[in-house]
C-alpha positions as CSV (number, residue, x, y, z in Angstrom):
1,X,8.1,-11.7,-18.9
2,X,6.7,-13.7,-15.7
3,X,5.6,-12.2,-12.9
4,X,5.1,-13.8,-9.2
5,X,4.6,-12.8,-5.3
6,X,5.6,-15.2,-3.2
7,X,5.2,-15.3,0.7
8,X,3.6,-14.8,4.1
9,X,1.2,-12.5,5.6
10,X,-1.3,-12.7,9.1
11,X,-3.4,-15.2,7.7
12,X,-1.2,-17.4,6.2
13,X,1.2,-17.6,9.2
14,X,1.1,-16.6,13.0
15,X,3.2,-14.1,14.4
16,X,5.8,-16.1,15.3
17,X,6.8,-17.3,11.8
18,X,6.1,-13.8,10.6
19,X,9.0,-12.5,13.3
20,X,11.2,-15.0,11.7
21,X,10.9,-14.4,8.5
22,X,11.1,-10.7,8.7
23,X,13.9,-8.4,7.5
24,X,15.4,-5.4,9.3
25,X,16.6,-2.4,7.4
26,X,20.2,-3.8,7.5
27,X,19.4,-7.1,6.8
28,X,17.3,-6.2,3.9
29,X,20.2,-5.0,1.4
30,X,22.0,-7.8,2.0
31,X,19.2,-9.8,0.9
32,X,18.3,-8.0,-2.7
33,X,21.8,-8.4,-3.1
34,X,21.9,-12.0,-2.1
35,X,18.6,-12.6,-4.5
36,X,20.0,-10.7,-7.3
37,X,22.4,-13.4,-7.3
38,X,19.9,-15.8,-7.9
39,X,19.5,-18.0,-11.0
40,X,16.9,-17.0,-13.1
41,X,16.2,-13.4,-11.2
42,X,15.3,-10.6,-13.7
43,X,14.0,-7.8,-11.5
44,X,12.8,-8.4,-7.7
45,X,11.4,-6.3,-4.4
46,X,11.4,-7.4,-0.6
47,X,8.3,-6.2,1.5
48,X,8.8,-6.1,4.6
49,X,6.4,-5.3,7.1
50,X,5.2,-6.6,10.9
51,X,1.9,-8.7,9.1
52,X,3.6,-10.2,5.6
53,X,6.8,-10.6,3.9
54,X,6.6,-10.8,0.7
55,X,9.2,-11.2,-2.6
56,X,8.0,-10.1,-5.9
57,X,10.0,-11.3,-8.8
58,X,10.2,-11.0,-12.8
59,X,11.9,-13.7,-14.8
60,X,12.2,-14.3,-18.8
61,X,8.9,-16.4,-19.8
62,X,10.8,-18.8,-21.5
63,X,14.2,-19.2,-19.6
64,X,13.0,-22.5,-17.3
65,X,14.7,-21.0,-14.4
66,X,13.1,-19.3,-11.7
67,X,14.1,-18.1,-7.8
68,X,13.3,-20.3,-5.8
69,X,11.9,-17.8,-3.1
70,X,11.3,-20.9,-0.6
71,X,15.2,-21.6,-0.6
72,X,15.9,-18.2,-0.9
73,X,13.9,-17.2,2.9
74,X,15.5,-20.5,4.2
75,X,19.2,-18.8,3.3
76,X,18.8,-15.6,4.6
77,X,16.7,-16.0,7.6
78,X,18.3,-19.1,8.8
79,X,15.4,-21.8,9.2
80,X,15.0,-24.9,7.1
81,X,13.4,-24.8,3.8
82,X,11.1,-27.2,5.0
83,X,9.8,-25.1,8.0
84,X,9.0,-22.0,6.1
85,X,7.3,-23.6,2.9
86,X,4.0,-25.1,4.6
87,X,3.6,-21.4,5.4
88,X,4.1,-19.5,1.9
89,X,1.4,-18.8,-0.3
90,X,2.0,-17.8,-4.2
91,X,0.7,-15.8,-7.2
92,X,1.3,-15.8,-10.8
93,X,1.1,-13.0,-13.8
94,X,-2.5,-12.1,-13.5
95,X,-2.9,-13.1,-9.9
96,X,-0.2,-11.6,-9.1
97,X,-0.8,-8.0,-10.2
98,X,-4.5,-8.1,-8.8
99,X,-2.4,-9.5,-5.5
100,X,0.0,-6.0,-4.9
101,X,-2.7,-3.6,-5.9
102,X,-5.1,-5.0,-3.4
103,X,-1.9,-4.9,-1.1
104,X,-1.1,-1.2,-2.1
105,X,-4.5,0.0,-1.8
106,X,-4.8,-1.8,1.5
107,X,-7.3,-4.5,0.8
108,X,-5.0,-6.8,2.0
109,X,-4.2,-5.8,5.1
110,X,-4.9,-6.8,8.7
111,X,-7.1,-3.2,9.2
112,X,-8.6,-2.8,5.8
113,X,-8.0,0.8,4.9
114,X,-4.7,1.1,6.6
115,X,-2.5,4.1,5.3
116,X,0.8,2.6,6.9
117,X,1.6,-0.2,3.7
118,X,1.4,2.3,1.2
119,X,4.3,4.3,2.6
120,X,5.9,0.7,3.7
121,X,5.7,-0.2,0.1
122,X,7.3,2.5,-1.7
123,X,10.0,2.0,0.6
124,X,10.7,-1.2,-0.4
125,X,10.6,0.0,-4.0
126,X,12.6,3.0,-3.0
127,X,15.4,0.3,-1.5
128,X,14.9,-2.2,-4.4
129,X,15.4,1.0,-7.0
130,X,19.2,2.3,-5.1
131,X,20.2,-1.9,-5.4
132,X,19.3,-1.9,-8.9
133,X,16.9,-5.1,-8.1
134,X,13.8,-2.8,-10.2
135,X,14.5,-1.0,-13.7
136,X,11.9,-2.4,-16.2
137,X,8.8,-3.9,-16.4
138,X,8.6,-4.4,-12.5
139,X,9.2,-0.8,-11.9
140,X,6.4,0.4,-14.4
141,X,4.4,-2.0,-12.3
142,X,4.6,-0.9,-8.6
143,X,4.2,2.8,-10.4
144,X,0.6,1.7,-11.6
145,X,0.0,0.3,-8.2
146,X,0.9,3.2,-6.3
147,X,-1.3,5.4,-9.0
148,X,-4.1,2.6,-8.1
149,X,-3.8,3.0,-4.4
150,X,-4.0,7.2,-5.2
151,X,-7.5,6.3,-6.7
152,X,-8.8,3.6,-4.3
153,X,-8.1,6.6,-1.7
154,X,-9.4,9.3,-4.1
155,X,-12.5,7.6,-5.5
156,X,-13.6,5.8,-2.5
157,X,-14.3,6.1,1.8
158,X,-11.7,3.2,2.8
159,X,-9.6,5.2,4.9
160,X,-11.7,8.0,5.7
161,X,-12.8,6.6,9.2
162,X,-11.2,5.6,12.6
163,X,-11.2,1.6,12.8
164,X,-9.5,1.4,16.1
165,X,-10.3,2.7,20.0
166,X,-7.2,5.4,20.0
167,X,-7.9,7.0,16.9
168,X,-11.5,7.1,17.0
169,X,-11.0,8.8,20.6
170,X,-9.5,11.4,18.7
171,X,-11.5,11.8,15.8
172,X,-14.2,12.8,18.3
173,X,-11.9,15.3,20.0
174,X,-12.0,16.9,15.9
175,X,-15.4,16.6,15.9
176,X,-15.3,18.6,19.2
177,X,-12.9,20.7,18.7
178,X,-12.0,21.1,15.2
179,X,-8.6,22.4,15.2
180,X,-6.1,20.7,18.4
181,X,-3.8,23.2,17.4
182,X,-4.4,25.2,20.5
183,X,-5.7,22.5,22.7
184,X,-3.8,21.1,25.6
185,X,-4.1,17.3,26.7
186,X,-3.7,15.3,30.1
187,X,-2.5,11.7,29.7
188,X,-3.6,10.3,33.3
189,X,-1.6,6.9,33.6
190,X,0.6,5.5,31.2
191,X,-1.0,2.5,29.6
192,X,-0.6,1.2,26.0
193,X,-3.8,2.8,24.6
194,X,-3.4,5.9,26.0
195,X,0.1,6.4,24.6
196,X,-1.7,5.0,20.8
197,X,-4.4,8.0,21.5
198,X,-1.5,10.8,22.8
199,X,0.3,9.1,19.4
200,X,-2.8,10.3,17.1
201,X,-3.3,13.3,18.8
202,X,0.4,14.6,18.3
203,X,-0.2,13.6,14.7
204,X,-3.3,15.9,14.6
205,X,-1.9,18.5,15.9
206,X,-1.8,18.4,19.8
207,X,1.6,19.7,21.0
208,X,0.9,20.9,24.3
209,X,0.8,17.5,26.2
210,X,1.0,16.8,30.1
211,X,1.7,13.6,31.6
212,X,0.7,12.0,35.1
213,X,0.8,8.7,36.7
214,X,1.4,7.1,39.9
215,X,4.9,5.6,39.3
216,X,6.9,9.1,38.5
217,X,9.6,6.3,35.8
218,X,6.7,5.5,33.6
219,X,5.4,9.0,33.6
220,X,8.7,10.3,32.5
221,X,9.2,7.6,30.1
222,X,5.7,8.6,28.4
223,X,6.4,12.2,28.4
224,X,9.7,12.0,26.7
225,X,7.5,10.5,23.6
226,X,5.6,13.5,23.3
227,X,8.2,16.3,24.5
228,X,5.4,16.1,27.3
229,X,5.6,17.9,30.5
230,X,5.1,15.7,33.6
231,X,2.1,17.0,36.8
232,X,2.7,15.4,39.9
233,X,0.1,13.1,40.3
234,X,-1.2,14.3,43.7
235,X,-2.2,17.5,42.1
236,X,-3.5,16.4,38.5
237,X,-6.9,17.2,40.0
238,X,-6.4,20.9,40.9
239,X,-4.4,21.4,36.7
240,X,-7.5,19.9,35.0
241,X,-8.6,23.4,34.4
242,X,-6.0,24.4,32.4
243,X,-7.0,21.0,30.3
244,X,-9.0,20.8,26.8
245,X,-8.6,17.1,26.6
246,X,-8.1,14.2,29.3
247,X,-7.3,10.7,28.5
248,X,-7.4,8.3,31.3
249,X,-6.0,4.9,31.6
250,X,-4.8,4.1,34.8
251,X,-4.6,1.2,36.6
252,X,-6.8,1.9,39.4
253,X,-9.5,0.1,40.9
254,X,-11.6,3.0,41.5
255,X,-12.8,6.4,40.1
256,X,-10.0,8.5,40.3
257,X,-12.0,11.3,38.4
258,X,-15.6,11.8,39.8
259,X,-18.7,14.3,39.3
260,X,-17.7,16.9,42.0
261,X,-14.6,17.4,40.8
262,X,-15.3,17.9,37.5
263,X,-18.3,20.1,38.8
264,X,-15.5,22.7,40.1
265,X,-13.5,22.0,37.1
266,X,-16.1,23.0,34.8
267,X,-17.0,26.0,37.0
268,X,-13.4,26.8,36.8
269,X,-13.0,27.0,33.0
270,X,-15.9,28.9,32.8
271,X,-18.2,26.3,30.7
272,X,-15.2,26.2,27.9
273,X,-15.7,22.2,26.6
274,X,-14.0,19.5,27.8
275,X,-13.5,15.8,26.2
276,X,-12.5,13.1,28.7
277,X,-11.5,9.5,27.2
278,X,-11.8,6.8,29.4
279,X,-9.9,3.5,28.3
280,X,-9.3,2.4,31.1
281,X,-11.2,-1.2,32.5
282,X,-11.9,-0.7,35.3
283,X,-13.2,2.8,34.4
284,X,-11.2,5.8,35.5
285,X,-14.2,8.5,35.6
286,X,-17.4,8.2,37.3
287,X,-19.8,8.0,33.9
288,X,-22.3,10.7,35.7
289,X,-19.7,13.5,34.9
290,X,-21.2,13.4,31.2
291,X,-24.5,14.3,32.5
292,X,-22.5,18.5,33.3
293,X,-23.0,21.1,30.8
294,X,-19.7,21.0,29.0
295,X,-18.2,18.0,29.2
296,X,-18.0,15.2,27.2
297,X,-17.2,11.4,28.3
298,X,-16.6,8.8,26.1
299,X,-15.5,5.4,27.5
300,X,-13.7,2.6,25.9
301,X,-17.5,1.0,25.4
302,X,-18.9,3.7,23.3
303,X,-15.0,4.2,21.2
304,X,-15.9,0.3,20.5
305,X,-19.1,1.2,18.9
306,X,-17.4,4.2,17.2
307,X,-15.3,1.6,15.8
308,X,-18.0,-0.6,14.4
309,X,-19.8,1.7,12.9
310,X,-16.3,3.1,10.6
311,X,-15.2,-1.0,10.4
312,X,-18.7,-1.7,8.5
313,X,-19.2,1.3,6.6
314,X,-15.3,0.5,5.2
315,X,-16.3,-3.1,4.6
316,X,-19.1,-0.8,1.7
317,X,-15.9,1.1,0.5
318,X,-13.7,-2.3,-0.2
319,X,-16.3,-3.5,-2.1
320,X,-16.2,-0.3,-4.3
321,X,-12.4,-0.5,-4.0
322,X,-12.2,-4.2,-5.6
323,X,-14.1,-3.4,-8.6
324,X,-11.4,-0.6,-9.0
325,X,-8.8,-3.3,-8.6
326,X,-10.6,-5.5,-11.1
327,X,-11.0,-2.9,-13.5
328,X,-6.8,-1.5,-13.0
329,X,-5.7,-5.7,-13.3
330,X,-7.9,-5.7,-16.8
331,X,-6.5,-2.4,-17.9
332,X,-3.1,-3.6,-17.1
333,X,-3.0,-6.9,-18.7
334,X,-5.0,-5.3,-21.6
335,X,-1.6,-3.2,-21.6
336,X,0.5,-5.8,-21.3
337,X,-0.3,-8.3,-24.0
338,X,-0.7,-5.0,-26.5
339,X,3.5,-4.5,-25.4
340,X,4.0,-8.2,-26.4
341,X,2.6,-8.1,-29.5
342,X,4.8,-5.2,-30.9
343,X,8.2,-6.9,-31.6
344,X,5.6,-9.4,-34.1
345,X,4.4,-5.4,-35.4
346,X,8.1,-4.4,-36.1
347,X,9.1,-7.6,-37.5
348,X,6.1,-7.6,-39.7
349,X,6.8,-3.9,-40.5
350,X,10.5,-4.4,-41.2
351,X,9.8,-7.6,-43.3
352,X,7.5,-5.7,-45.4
353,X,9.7,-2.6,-46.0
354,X,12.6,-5.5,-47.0
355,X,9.9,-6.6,-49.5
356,X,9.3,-3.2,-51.3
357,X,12.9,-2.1,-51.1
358,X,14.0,-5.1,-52.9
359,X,10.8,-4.7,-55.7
360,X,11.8,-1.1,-56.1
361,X,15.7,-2.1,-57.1
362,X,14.3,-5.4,-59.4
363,X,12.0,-2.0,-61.1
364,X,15.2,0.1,-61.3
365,X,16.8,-2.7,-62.8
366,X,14.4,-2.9,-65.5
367,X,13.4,0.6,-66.5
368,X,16.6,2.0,-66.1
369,X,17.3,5.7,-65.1
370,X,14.1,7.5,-63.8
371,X,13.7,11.2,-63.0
372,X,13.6,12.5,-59.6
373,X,10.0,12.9,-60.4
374,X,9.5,9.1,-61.1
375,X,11.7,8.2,-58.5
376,X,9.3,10.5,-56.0
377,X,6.2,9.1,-57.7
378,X,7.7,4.9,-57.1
379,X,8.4,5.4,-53.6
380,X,5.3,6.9,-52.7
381,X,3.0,4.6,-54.6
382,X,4.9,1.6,-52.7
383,X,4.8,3.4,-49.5
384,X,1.1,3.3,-49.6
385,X,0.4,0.0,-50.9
386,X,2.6,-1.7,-48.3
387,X,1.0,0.6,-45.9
388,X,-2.6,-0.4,-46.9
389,X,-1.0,-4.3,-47.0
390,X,-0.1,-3.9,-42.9
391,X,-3.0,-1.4,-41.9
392,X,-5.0,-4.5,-41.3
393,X,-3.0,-7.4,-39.8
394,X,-1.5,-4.3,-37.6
395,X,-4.6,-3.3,-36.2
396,X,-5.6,-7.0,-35.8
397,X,-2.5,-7.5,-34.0
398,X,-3.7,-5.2,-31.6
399,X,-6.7,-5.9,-30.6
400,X,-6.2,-9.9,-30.7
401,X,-3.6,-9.0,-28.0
402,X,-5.7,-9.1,-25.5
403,X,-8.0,-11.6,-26.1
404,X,-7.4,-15.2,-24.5
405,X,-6.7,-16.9,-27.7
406,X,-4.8,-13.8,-28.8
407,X,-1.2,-15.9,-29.4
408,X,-2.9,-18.2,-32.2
409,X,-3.9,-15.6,-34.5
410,X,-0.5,-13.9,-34.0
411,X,1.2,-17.4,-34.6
412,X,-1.0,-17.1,-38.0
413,X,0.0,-13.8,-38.9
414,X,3.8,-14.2,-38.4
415,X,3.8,-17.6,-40.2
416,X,1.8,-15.9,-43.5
417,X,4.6,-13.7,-43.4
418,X,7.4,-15.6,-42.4
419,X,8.6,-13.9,-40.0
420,X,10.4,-16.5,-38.0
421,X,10.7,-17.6,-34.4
């Protein structure tokens, strides 16, 4: 069986080819059903995701036809075979397995560490499964991957730390807090990262959310998102007391949260902890409020730094990751080559048995009737012997499988005993 990936991801292709060449959900069953169609297709998956799109495919090692995954994009997405090719990049059998478990455990991806392709990929395996595109050896493979993703995650830091300004913001708001359970949160201005940091907080816990913002639309656009509750923005100030957590990102020029206020605020809350998030550029918060008993102020300067540290110290935990891929793509092809060699085991097994079967009728031939004792006695002295015979090409067999010039001693071993192409 051949196996091969073939197709585009963020370094191999800008954004613009990538939104071409992506599949929706709808769009995507009528592709494994157009690529099942496909001369030469055995098994196949479609992976489909904002940064790659990728087609994994198994065809019969010796059938000389093979999808060709170039024509196949250019069909279904509509753009000239020429256009898409310059773009597409390709691996092969052992290349290829390394290739999707570095992409399951996400040392492929645009944020190394990334939890989102894991789930994206069993997805696609999940779809590929109910269109009958995966029942074999492809399906035994994305199982290992997903069991080699388990242990990247299990055995190493990769995805242990925040790698971008939102989420960090909010694993220091852990740090703070511990549980968010209980805490509540004021989104001051609407902005992108501020919705990406209310987004990780919700996951974290955080369900008491209040939204303000000087255009009343985008503050009830933001707090349907969150099943948020919206404060007038005139009076934000005077409801900060009721607030464990503040993240600010508005668009104004000026500090529209400064040290007296937060003075009273603090008084008001009776020293209880705040954490106030500043993304906003320029700042929302007058940076001297950190200096109060209390409170604690991060801006987007020190989330950046945050970031650097986790981006580095996951850079460590890919290296530890890839000799974990190195040592799953060894153990797999190891696994492999042993499965190839057993129809040469059982032909060699069968041939054998065809030999002793056919020595014990010439012996029945010649000494006539035996007793049920003899009889016993024949067939288990030819048992063993053919038994001892295949003990040692069998075991052989198995370990030459997965050496690199494996196929010449098993070319030896079924031309001793003839057993055919």
């Amino acid at each position: 069986m051949r196996f091969s990936i073939t197709g585009v991801n963020h370094r191999s292709a800008p954004v613009e080819v990538r939104e071409r060449l992506a599949f929706d959900d709808r769009s995507l069953s009528e592709a494994l059903l157009n690529l099942k169609g496909r001369p030469g297709f055995c098994e196949g998956l479609i992976l489909s995701t904002c940064n790659r799109v990728e087609v994994a495919l198994t065809c019969e090692e010796n059938s000389g036809v093979m999808v060709a995954v170039d024509q196949f994009l250019a069909d279904t997405r509509h753009v000239e075979r020429d256009w898409v090719t310059p773009y597409l990049y390709r691996y092969d059998d052992g290349e290829a397995i390394r290739h999707l478990f570095r992409v399951a455990a996400s040392l492929d991806s645009m944020v190394v560490g990334e939890p989102q392709i894991l789930g994206q990929l069993k997805s696609a395996y999940a779809l590929a499964k109910e269109h009958g595109a995966v029942n074999g050896f492809l399906d035994n493979l994305l199982t290992r991957a997903f069991n080699v993703a388990k242990r990247v995650r299990s055995e190493t830091d990769i995805g242990s730390s925040a790698v971008s300004v939102s989420y960090a913001a909010v694993e220091l708001a852990r740090e703070i807090f511990g549980s968010l359970a209980d805490k509540k949160v004021m989104i001051v201005g609407a902005g992108k990262m501020s919705e990406l940091a209310a987004r990780h907080l919700r996951r974290s816990g955080a369900t008491q959310i209040f939204v303000t913002n000087r255009t009343p639309e985008r503050a009830i656009e933001m707090a349907q998102l969150f099943d948020g509750k919206i404060v007038e923005y005139t009076r934000f100030l005077s409801f900060l007391p009721e607030i464990d957590i503040v993240i600010a990102s508005s668009g104004a020029p000026h500090y529209i949260v400064v040290r007296e206020d937060m003075k009273k605020v603090i008084e008001a809350r009776r020293n209880r902890p705040m954490f106030l998030i500043d993304i906003a550029v320029p700042r929302n918060i007058e940076p001297s409020v950190n200096e109060l008993d209390g409170i604690f102020l991060y801006d987007i300067d020190d989330l950046q730094k945050v970031v650097e540290t986790n981006l580095h110290g996951r850079m460590e935990s890919a290296e530890e990751a890839e000799a974990i891929i190195r040592e799953e793509v060894d153990r797999m092809i190891a696994r492999l080559k042993t499965r190839e060699v057993v129809p040469t085991i059982v032909s060699l097994q069968e041939q054998l048995e065809g030999w002793r079967a056919a020595e014990l009728i010439r012996m029945r031939a010649k000494f006539g009737a035996l007793t049920p004792e003899q009889e016993q006695a024949l067939e288990a002295f030819s048992k063993s012997m053919i038994n001892k015979i295949a003990h040692g090409p069998i075991a052989e067999l198995r370990r030459q499988a997965s050496q690199p010039d494996g196929h010449l001693f098993i070319s030896v071993v079924r031309k001793v005993f003839r057993l055919g192409d």
